[in-house]
N, CA, C and O atoms as a printed pandas DataFrame, in Angstrom:
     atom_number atom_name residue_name chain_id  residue_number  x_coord  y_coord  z_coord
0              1         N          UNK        A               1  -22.531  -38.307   17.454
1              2        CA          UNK        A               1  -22.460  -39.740   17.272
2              3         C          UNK        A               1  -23.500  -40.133   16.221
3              4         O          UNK        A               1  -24.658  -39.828   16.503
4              5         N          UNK        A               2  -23.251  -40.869   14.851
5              6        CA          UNK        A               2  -24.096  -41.227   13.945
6              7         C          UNK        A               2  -24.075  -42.395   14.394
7              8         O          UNK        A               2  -23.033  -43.031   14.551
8              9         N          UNK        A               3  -25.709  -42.999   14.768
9             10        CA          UNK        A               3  -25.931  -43.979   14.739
10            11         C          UNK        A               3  -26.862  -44.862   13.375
11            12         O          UNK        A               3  -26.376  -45.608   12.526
12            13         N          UNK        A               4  -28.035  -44.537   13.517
13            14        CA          UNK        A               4  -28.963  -45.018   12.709
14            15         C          UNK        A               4  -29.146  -44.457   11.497
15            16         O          UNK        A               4  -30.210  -44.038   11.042
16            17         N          UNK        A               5  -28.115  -44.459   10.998
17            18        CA          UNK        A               5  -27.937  -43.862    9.252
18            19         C          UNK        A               5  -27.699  -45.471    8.464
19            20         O          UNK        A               5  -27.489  -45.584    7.256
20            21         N          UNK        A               6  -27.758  -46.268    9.126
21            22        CA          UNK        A               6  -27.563  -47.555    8.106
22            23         C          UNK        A               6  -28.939  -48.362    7.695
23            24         O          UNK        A               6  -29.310  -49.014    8.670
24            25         N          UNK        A               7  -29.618  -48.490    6.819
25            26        CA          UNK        A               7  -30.240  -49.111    6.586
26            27         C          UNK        A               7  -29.672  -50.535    5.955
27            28         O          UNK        A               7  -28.750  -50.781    5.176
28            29         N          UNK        A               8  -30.723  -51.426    6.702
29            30        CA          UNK        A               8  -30.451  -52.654    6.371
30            31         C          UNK        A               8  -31.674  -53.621    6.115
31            32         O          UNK        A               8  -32.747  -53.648    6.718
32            33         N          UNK        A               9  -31.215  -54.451    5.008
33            34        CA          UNK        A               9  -32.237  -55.293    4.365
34            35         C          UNK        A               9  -31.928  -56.581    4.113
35            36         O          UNK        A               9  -31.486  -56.986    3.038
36            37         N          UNK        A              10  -32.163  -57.297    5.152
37            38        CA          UNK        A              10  -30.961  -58.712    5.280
38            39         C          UNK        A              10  -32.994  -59.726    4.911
39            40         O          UNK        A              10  -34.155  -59.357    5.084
40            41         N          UNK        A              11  -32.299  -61.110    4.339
41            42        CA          UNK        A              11  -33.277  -61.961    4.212
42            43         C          UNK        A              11  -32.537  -63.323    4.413
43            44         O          UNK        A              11  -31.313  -63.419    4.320
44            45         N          UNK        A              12  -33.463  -64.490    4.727
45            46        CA          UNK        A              12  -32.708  -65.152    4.757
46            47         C          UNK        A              12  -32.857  -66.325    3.253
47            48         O          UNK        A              12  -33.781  -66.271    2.441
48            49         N          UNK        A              13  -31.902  -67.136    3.216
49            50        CA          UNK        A              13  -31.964  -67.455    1.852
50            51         C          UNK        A              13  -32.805  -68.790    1.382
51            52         O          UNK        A              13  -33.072  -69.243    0.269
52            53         N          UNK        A              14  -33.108  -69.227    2.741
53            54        CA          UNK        A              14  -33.876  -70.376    2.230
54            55         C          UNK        A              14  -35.778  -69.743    2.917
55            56         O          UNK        A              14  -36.531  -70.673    2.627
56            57         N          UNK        A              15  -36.361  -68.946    3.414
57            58        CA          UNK        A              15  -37.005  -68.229    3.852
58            59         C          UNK        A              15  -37.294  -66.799    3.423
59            60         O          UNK        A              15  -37.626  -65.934    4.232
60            61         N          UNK        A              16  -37.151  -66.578    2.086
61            62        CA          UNK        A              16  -37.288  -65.689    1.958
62            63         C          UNK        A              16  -38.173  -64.678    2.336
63            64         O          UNK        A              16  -37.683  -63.561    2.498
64            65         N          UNK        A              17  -39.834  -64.886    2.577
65            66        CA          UNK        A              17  -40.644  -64.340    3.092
66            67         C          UNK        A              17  -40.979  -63.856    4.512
67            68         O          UNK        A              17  -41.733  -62.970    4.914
68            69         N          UNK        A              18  -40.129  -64.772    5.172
69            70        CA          UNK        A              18  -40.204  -64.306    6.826
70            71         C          UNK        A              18  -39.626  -62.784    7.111
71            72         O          UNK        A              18  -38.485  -62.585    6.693
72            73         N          UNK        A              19  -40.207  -61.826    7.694
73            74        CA          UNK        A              19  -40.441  -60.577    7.834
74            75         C          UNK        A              19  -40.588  -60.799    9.647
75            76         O          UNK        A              19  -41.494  -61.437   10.182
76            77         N          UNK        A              20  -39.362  -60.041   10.430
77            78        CA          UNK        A              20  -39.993  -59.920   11.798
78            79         C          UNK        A              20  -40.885  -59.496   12.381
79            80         O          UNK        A              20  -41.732  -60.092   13.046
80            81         N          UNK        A              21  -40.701  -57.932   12.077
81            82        CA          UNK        A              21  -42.233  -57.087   12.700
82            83         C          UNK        A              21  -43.614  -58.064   12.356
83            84         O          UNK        A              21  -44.435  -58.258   13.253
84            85         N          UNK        A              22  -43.819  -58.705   10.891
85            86        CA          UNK        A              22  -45.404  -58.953   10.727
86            87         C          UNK        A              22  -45.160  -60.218   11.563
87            88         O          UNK        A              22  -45.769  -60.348   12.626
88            89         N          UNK        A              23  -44.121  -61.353   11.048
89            90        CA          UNK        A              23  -44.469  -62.887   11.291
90            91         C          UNK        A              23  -44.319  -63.250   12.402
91            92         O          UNK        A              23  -44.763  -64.373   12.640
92            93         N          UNK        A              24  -43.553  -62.388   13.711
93            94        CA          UNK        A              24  -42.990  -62.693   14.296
94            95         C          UNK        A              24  -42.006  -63.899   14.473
95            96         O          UNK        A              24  -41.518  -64.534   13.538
96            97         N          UNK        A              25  -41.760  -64.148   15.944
97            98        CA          UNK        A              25  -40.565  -65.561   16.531
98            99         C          UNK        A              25  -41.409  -66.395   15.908
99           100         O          UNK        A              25  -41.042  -66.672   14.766
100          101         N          UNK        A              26  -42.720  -67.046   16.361
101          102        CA          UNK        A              26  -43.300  -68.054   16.211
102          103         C          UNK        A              26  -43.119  -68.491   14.711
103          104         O          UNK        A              26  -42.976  -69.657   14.341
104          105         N          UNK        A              27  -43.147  -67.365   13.894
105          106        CA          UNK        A              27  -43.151  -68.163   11.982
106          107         C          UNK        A              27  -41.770  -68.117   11.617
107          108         O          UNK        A              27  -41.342  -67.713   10.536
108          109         N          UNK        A              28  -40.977  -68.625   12.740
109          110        CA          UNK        A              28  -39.171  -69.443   12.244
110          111         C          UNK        A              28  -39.794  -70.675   11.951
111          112         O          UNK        A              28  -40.641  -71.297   12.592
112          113         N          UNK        A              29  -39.400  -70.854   11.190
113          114        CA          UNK        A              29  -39.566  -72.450   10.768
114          115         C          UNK        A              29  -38.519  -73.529   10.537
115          116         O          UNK        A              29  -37.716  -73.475    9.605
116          117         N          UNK        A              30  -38.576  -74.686   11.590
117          118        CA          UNK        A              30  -37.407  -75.537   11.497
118          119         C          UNK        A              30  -36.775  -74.766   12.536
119          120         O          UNK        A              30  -35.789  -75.499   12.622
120          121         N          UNK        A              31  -36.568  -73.913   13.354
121          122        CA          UNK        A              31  -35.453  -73.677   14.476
122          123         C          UNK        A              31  -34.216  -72.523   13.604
123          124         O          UNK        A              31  -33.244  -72.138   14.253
124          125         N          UNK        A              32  -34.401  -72.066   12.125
125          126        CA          UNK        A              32  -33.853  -71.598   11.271
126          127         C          UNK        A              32  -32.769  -70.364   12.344
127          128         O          UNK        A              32  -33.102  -69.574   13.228
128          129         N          UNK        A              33  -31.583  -70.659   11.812
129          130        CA          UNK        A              33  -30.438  -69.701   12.670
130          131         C          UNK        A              33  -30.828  -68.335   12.110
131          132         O          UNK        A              33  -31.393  -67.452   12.756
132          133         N          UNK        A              34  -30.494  -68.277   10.957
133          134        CA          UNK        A              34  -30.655  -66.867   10.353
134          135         C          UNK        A              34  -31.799  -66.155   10.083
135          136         O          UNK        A              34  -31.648  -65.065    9.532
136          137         N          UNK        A              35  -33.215  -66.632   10.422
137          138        CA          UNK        A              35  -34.096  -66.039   10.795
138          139         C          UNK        A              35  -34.286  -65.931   12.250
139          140         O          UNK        A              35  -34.909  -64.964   12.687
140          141         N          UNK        A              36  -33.908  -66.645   12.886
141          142        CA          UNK        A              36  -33.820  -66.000   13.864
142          143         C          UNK        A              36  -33.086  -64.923   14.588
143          144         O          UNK        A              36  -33.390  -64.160   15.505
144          145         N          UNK        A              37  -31.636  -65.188   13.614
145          146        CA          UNK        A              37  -30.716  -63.964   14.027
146          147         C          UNK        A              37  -31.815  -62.235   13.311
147          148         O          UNK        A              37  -32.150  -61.254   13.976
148          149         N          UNK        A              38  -32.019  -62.453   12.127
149          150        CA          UNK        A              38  -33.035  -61.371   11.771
150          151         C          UNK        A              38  -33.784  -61.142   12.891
151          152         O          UNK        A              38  -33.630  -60.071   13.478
152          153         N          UNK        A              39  -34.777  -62.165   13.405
153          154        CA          UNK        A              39  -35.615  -61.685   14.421
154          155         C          UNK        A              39  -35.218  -60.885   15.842
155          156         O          UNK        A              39  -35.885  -60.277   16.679
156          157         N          UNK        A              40  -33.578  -61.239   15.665
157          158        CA          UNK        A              40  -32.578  -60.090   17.131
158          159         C          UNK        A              40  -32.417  -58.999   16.856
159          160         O          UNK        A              40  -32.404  -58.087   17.683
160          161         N          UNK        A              41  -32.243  -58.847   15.486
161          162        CA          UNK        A              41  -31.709  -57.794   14.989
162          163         C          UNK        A              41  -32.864  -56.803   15.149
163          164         O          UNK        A              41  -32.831  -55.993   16.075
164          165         N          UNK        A              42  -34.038  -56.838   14.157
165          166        CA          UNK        A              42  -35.362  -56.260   14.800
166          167         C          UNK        A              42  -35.510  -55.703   15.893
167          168         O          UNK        A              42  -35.677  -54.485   15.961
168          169         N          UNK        A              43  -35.477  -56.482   16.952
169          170        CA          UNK        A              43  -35.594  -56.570   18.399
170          171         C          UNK        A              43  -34.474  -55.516   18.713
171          172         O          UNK        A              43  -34.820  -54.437   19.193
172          173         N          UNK        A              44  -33.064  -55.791   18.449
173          174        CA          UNK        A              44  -32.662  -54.369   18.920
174          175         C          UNK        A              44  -32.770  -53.182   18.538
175          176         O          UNK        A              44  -32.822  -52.173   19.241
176          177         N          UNK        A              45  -32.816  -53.289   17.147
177          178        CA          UNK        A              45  -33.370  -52.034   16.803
178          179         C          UNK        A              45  -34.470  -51.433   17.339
179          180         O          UNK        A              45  -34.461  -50.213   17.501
180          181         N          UNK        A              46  -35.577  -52.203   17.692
181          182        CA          UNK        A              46  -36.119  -51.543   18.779
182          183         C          UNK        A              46  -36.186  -51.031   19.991
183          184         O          UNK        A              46  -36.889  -50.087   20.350
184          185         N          UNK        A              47  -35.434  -51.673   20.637
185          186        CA          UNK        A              47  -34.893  -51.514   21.722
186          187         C          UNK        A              47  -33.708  -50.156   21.421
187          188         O          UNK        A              47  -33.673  -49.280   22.285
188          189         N          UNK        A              48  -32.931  -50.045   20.410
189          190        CA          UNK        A              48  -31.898  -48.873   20.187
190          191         C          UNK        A              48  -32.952  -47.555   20.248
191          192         O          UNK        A              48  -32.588  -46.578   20.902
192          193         N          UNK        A              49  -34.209  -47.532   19.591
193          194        CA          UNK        A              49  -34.966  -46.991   19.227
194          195         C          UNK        A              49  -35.668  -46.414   20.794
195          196         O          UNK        A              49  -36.024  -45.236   20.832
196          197         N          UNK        A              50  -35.804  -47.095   21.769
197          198        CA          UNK        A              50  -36.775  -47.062   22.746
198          199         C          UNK        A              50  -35.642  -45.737   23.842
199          200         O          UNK        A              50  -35.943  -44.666   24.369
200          201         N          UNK        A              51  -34.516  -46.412   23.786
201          202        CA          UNK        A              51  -33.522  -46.009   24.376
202          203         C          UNK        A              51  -32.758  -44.377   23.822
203          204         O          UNK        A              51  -32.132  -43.668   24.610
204          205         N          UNK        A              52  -32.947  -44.055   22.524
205          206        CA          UNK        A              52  -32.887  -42.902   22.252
206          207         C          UNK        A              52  -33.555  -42.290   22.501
207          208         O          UNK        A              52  -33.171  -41.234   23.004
208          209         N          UNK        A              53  -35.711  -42.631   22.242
209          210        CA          UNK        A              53  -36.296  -42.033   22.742
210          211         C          UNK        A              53  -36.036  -41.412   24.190
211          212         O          UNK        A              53  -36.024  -40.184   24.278
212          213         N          UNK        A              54  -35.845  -42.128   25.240
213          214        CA          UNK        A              54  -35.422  -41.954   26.297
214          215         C          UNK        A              54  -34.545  -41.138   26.756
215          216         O          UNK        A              54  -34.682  -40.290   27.637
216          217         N          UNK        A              55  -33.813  -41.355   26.264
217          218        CA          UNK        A              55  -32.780  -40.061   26.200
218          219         C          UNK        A              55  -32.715  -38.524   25.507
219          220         O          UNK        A              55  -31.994  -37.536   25.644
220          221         N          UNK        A              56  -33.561  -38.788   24.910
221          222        CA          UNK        A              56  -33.714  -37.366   24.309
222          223         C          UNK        A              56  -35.459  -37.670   23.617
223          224         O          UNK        A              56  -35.689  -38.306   22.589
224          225         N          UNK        A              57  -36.355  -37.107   24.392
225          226        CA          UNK        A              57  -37.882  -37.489   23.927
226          227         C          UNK        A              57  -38.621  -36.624   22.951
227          228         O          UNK        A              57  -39.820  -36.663   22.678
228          229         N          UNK        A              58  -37.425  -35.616   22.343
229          230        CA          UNK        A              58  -37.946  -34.530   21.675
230          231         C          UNK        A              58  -37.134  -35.122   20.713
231          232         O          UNK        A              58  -38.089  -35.860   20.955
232          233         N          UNK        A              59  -36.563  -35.465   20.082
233          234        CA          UNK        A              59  -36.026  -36.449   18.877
234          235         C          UNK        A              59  -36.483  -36.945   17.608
235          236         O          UNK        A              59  -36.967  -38.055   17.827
236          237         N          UNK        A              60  -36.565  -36.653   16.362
237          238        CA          UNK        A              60  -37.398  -36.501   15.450
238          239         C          UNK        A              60  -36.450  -37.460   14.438
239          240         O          UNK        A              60  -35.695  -36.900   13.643
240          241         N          UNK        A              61  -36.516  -38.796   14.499
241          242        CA          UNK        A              61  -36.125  -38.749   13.027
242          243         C          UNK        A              61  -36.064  -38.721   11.885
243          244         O          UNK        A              61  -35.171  -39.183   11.176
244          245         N          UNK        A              62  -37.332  -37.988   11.473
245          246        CA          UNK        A              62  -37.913  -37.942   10.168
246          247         C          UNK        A              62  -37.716  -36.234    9.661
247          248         O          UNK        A              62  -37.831  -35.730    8.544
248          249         N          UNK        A              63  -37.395  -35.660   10.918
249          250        CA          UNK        A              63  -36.895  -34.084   10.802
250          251         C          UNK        A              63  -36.048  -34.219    9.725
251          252         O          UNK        A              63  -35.351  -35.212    9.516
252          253         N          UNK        A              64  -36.120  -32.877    8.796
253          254        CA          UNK        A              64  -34.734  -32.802    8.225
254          255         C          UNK        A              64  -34.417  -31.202    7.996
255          256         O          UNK        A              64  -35.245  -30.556    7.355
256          257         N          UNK        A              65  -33.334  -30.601    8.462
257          258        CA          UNK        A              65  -33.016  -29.534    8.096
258          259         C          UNK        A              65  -33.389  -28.440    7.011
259          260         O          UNK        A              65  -32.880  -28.421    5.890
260          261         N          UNK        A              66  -34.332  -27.531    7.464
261          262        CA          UNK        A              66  -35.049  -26.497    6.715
262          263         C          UNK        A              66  -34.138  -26.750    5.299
263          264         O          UNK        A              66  -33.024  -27.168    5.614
264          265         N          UNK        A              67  -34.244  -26.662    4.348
265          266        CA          UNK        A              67  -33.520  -26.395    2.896
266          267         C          UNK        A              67  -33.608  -24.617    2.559
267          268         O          UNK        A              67  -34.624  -23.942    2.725
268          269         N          UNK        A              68  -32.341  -24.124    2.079
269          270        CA          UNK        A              68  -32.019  -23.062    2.063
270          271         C          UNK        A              68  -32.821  -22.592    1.232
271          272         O          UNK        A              68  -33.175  -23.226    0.238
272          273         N          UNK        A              69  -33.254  -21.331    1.533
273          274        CA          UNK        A              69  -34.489  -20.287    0.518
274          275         C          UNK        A              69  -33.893  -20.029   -0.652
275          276         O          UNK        A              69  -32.724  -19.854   -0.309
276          277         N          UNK        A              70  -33.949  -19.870   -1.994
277          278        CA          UNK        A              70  -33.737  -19.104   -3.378
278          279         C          UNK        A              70  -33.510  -18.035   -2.902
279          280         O          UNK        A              70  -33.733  -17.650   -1.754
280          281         N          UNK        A              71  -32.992  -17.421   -3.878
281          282        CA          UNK        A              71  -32.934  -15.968   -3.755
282          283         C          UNK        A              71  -34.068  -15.363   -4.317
283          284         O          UNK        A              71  -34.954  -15.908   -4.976
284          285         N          UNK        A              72  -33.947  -14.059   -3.960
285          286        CA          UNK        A              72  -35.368  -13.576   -4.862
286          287         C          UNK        A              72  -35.423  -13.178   -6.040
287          288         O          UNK        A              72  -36.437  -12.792   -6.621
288          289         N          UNK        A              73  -34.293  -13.249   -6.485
289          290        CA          UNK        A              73  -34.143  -13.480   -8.102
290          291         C          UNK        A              73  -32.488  -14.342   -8.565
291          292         O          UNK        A              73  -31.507  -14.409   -7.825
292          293         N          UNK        A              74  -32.566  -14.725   -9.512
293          294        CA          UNK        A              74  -31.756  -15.551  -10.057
294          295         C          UNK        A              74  -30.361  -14.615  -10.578
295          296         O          UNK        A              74  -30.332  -14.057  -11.675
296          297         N          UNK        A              75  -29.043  -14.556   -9.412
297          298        CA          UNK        A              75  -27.653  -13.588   -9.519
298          299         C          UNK        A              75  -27.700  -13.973  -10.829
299          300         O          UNK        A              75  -27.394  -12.880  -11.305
300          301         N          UNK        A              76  -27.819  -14.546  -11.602
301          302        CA          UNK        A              76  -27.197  -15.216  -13.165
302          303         C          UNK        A              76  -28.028  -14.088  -14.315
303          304         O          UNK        A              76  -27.434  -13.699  -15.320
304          305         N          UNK        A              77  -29.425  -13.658  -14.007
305          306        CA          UNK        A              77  -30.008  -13.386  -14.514
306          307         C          UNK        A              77  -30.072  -11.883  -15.373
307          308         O          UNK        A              77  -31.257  -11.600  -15.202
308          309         N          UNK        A              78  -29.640  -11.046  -15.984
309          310        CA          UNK        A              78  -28.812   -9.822  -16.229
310          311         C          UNK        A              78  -30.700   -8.793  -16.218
311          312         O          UNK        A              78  -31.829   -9.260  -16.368
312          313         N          UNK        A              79  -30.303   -7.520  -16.004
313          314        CA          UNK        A              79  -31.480   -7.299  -15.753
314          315         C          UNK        A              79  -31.621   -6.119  -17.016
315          316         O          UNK        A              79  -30.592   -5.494  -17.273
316          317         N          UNK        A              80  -32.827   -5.812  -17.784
317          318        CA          UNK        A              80  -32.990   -5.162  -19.258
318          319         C          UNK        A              80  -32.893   -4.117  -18.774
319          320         O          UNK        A              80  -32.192   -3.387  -19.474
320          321         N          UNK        A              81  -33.496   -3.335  -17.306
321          322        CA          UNK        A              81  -34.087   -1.953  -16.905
322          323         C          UNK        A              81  -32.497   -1.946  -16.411
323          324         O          UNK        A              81  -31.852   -1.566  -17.389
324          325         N          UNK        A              82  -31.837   -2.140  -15.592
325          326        CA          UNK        A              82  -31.019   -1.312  -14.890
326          327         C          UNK        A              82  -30.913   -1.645  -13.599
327          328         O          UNK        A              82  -31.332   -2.767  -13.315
328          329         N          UNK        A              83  -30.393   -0.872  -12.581
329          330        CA          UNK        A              83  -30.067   -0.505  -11.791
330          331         C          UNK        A              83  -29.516    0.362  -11.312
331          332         O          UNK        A              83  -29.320    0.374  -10.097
């Protein structure tokens, strides 16, 4: 199941600076819908976040699959001595 492969970078358009994690709920200003919808969104993502942990606590998502070794010399490479 791919979940959290989407990054997202939503702002709102009359607020541009409001940021959830730093400003929190309290710096909506005016009762603003779409910063506040940002500020849910946050929120579940953390919560998605808390809940994977949970489920699997050995979970890395910054892991990424060893990258395959070179060879120890380059097949392309023709060799002067022989073989």
């Amino acid at each position: 199941m791919k979940i959290r492969s989407r990054k997202f970078e939503g702002r709102c358009a009359r607020h541009k600076r409001y940021n959830p994690p730093v400003d929190g709920q309290g710096a909506i200003k005016g009762g603003c819908k779409r910063c506040d919808l940002l500020f849910e969104i946050w929120e579940a993502s953390l919560k998605l976040n808390q809940l994977i942990r949970k489920f699997d606590p050995a979970h890395d998502d910054l892991e990424r699959p060893p990258a395959p070794k070179p060879p120890a010399h380059d097949p392309r490479q023709l060799s002067l001595i022989g073989e």
